[in-house]
N, C-alpha and C positions, 0 to 999 in steps of 0.2 A: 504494500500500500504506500502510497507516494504521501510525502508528508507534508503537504499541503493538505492531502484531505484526511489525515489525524490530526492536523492543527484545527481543524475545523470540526471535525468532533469533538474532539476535548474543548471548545468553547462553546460548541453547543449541549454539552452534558454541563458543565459550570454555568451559564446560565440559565438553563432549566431548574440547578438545584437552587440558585441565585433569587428563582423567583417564587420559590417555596419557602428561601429564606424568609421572605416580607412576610410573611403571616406571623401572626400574635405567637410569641415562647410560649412555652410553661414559664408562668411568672412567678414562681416560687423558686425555681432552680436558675433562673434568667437575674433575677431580681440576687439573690445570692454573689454569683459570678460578679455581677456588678459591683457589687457591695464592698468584695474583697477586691475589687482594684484599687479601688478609692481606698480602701483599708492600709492595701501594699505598699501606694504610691504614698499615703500620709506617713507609715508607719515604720516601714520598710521589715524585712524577714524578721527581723530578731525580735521584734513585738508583735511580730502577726496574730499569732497563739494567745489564747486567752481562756481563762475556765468563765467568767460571763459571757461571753460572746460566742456561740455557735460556729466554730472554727476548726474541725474537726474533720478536714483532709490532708491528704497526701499531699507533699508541696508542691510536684512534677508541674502540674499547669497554674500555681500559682504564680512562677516567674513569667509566664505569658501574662497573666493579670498584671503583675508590677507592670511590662512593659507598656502595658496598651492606657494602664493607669497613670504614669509618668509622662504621654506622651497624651495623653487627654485623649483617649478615641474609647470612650466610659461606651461604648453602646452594643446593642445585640450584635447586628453583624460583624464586630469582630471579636464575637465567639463562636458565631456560626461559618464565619467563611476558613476558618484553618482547618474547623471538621468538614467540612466539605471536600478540601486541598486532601484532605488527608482520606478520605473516602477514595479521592480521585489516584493519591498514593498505593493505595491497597488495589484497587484493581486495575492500576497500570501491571505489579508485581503481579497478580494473578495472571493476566495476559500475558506475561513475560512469558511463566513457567508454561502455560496450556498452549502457546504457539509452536510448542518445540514437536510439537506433535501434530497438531491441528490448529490454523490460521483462523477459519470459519470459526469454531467452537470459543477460540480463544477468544475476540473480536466479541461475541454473543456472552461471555461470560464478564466482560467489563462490563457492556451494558449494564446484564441483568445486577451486577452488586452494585453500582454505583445509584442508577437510578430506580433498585428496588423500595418498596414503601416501605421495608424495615429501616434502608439510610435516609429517604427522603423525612419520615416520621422522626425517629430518632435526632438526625444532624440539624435537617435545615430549620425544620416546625419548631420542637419540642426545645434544641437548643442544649442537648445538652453533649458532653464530650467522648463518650463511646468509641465515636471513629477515630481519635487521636490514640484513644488507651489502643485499639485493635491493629492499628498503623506498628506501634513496637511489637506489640506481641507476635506479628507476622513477621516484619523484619526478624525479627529472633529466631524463627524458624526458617524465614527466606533464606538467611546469608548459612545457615547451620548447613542446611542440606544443598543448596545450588551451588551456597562458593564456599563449602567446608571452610568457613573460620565460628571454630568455636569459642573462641575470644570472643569476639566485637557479637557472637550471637546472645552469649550470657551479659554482655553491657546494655544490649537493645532492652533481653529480659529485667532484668533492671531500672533504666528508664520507664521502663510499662509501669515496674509498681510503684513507680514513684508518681505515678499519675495517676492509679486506682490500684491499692493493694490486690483485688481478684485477679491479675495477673497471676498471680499463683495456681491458679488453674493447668495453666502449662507447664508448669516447673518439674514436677514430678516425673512427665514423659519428656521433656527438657532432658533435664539431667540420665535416663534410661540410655535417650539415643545418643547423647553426648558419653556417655559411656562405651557403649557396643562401639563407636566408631574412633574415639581418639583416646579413650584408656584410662585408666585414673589418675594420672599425673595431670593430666593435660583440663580433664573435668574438673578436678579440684581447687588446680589452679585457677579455671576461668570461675568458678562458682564463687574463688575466692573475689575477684574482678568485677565481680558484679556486685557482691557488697560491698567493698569500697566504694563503688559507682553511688551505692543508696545513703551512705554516710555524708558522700560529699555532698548527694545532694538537700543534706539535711543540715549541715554543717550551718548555712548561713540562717537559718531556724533557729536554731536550737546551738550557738558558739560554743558553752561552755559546759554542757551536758547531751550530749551528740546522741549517745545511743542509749540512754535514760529516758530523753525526750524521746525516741524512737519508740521505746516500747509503751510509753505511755499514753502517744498520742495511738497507738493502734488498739491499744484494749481499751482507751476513748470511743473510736470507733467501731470497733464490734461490740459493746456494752448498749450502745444506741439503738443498735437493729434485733436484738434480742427476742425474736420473734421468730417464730415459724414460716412463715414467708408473708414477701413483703409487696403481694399481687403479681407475684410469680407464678405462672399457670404450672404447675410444679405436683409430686408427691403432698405435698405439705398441705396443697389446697385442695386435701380431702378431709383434714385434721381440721380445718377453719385459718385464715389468713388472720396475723396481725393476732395471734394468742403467742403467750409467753412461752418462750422454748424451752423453761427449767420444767417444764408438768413434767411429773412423771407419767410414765406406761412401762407395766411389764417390768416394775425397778430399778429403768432407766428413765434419763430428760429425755425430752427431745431432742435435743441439740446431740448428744450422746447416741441416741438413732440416727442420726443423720450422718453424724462420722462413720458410723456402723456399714451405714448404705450407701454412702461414698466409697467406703475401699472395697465395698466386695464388688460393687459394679465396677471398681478402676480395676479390681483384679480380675474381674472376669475378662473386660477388652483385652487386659495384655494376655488373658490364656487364650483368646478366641483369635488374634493375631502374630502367636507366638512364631508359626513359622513362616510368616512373609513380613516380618519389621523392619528387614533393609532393603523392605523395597521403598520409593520415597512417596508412591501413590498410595499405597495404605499407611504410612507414616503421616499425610496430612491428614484423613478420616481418623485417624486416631488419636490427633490434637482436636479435631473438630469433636469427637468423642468427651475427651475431657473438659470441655468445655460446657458440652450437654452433661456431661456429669454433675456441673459445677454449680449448674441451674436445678437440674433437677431434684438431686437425693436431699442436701446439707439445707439446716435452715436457716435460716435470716438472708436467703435470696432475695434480689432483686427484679424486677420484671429486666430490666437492661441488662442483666448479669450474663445473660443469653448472644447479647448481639457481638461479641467477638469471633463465635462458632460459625456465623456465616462464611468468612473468607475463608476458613480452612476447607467447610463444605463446597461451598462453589470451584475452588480449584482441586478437590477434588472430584467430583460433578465432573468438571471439562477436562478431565483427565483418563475418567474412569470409560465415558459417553454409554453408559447404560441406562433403559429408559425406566426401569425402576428407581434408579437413585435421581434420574432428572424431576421422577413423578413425587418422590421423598422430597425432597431438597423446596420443590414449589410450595408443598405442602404445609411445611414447616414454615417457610416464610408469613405465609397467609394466616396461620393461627398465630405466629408471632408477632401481626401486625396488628392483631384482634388485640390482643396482649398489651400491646404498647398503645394502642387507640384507649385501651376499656381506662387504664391510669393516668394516662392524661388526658382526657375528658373526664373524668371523677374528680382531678383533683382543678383543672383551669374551668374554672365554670364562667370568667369575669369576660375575659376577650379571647374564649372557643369558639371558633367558626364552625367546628365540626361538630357541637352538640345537641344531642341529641339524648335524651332520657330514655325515649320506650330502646334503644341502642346497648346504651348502656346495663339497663334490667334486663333484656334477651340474654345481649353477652355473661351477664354475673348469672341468670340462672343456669349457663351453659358450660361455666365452668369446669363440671367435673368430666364433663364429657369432652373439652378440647385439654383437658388436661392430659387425660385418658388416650389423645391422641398425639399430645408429645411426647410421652413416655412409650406409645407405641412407633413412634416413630425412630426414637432411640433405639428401639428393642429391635426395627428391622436393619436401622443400619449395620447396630454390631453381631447381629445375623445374616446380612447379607451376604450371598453363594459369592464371595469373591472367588478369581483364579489366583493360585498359587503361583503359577507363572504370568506375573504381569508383564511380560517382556513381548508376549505374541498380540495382536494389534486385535482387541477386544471391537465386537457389531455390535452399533448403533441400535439397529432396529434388525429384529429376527426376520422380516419377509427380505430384506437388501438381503440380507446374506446368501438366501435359501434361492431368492432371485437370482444372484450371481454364481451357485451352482450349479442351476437347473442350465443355466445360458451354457455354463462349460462344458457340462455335459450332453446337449446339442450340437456344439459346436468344437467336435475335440481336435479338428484341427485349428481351430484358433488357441484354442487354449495352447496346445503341444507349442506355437509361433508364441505368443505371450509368457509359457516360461523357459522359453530362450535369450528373448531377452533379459 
């Protein structure tokens, strides 16, 4: 494709998202954002933090705030346009990898993440910063397996949580394949790389108590959410949303089941993929796996908690071109988009253009059953009849296949001139 005419796509995918940006945020998380610029820019890092004040993030995109608060430009669009950039980042990286095989597929796979209604919702409307946390946590994965540096891949992972701790999601299959492939010298080293990476970047936070304040402003933050889930369409929201995760059941919390049902579904993926893990097509379904693990089992999820999983799913999707995981992948989208519509219409009631009430009461009584259908959707990915040999060039569609037999065996003296060449 001549690049003239991807210059012209990539400005017409940016101003398409550009013009989803102009609708009303979520003015609670909008409103926030703002707040700590003028905080940043008044304050600067080493006072940001406050036990009055509601300040209880990760500082990763707070230094975007100081910047844009220092330079006066206090407004939405610049929160919404670097998540956009950074949407636009992730599935440029996804096209990279799916062109190496298929051009068409790859091409079709930017589209669909960039200007799917989970980034359009998410980025441009709601306003909040998903697609920058999802930008490292790929990068971390991108540079690991395409250009083997497991260094700079544990710094990316790193950067991620310094912009939303749930980057730890990946960490655990992180550190697995960074094992199998560069040894333990080489992992421990970089594991060590990337916590330096998190100190420094807490350092101008926290001068004089670095890793004190570390650990306190995170069990700040998970003390907050303490809840079984938090309109996460999830396990949890069969138990009821927004109840205390200490109940007991069965002589355990909940919180405590949830750890429970986090490792046995993480251990089941790695027994269900144990013998094709270097391959790097099922190495992204299996980040995209954790990810839905990360959502689904553990409580005090988020409904957003989810939206990292797509870019692994999509490049895998246009990797894989099987019409079951294209029919999963849509599926998933659409009930995540239900997801992320039902909470921010519940919570922006002031300047929603999308509300709608009888919407919103179909969706909540429908709950258990699109719940019921994430969790089946998990269950067929990490059951999916994968091949063990990913190496032989996987059909699209079962009748092309069956078509292009039947032709050769009609026609065997083309065929015999066809594998001559």
């Amino acid at each position: 494709m001549k690049t003239k005419y991807i210059l012209r796509a990539l400005i017409i995918v940016f101003m398409i998202r550009l013009f989803f940006a102009l609708f009303p945020s979520f003015q609670v998380d909008m409103g926030t954002w703002l707040a700590w610029a003028k905080r940043m820019a008044e304050l600067g890092p080493s006072h940001f933090y406050s036990d009055t004040v509601w300040t209880q993030y990760t500082p990763g995109f707070l230094y975007w705030l100081w910047i844009i608060g220092k330079l006066g430009l206090v407004n939405p669009l610049a929160i919404k346009i670097p998540t956009i950039l950074a949407d636009m980042l992730v599935g440029y990286l996804i096209w990279k990898i799916i062109r190496k095989t298929d051009i068409s597929f790859a091409n079709f796979a930017f589209i669909f993440y960039v200007l799917s209604p989970v980034a359009i919702l998410n980025g441009s409307i709601w306003g909040q910063i998903d697609g920058i946390l999802t930008l490292f946590m790929f990068l971390s994965v991108f540079v690991l397996l395409e250009m083997k540096r497991n260094y700079l891949s544990w710094i990316f992972a790193s950067m991620a949580f310094l912009i939303k701790p749930q980057a730890i999601a990946i960490y655990p299959l992180l550190g697995i394949v960074s094992l199998i492939r560069f040894g333990w010298k080489k992992t421990i080293f970089s594991i060590l790389i990337g916590g330096a990476v998190i100190i420094i970047g807490f350092i101008p936070f926290y001068p004089h108590d670095t890793i004190v304040g570390i650990v306190n402003l995170i069990q700040k933050m998970g003390q907050s959410y303490s809840y079984t889930s938090l309109f996460a369409f999830n396990i949890w929201s069969y138990v009821g949303m927004w109840k205390l995760d200490s109940t007991n059941f069965a002589g355990l919390s909940y919180f405590t089941w949830g750890v429970i049902l986090s490792f046995g579904a993480y251990v089941a993926m790695l027994w269900r993929y144990r013998k094709v893990q270097s391959n790097n097509v099922i190495i992204y379904l299996m980040f995209a796996l954790s990810c839905y693990i990360f959502f689904l089992f553990p409580t005090r999820a988020h409904e957003r908690y989810l939206f990292p999983m797509f870019a692994y799913l999509v490049t895998f999707t246009g990797m894989i071109k099987q019409r079951i995981i294209f029919f999963l992948t849509g599926l998933a989208v659409v009930i995540y988009t239900i997801n992320l519509y039902l909470s921010y219409s519940y919570y922006e009631t002031v300047l929603n253009p999308f509300k709608n009430v009888f919407w919103e009461q179909s969706i909540t009584n429908m709950i258990p059953v699109l719940s019921a259908i994430q969790i089946g959707i998990f269950g067929c990915l990490i059951l999916s009849p994968i091949r063990e040999n990913l190496k032989e060039k996987m059909p699209v569609l079962r009748r092309h296949r069956k078509t292009v037999e039947q032709w050769r065996d009609k026609y065997p003296g083309e065929k015999a001139e066809e594998e001559e060449k």
